[in-house]
C-alpha positions as CSV (number, residue, x, y, z in Angstrom):
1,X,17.9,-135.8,146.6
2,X,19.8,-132.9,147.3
3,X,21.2,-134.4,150.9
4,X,24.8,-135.3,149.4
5,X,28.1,-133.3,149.7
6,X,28.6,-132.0,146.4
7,X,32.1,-130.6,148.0
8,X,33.1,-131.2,150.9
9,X,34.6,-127.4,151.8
10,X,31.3,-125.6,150.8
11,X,29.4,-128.3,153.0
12,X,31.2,-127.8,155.6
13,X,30.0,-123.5,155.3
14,X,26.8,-124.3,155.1
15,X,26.5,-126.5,158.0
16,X,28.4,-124.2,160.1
17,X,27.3,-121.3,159.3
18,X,23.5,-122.2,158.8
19,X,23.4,-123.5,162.7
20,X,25.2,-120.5,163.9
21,X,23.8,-117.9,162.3
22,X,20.0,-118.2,163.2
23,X,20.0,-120.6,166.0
24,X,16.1,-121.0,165.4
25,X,13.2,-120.5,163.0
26,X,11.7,-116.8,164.4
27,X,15.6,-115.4,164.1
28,X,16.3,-117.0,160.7
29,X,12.9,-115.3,159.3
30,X,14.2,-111.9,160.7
31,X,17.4,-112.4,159.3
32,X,15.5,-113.1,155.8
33,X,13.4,-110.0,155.9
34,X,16.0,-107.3,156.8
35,X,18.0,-108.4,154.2
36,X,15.0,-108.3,151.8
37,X,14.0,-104.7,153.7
38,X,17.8,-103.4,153.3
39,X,17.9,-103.9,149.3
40,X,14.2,-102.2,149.3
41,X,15.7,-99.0,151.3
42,X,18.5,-98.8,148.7
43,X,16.0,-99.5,145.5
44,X,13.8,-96.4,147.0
45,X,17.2,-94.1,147.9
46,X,18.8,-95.1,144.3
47,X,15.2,-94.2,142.4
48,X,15.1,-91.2,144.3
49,X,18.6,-89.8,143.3
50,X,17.7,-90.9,139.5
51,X,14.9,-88.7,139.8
52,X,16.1,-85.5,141.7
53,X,18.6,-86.2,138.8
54,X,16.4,-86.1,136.0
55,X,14.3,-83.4,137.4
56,X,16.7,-80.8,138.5
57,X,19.7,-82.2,136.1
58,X,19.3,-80.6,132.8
59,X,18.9,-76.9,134.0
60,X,17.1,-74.0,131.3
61,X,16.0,-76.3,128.0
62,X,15.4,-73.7,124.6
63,X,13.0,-75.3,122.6
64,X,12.4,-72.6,120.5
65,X,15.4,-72.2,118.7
66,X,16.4,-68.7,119.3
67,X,19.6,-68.1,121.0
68,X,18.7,-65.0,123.3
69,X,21.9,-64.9,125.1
């Protein structure tokens, strides 16, 4: 039973904030997935830098050995 005040200060948060945050169950579930749609955005922007990065990063490789410059 999870129903007891564990301490009293962070009770107190999460009933005040839960109430006034999503004052019913459609707003709460849009609250949930733009939060869950704002961390994908930044997974995709972050895995796109990382691979510009390691596509474009390194510049002229010589594998063969011979220093031509």
């Amino acid at each position: 039973n999870f129903s007891g005040m564990i301490f009293p200060g962070i009770n107190y948060i999460y009933q005040g904030l839960g109430v006034n945050i999503a004052p019913n169950l459609v707003t709460d579930i849009v609250f949930d997935f733009r939060g869950f749609d704002t961390l994908g955005e930044a997974f995709i922007l972050i895995s796109a830098v990382v691979t510009t990065m390691l596509v474009f990063g390194r510049g002229k490789v010589n594998l063969g050995g011979d220093d031509d410059e």
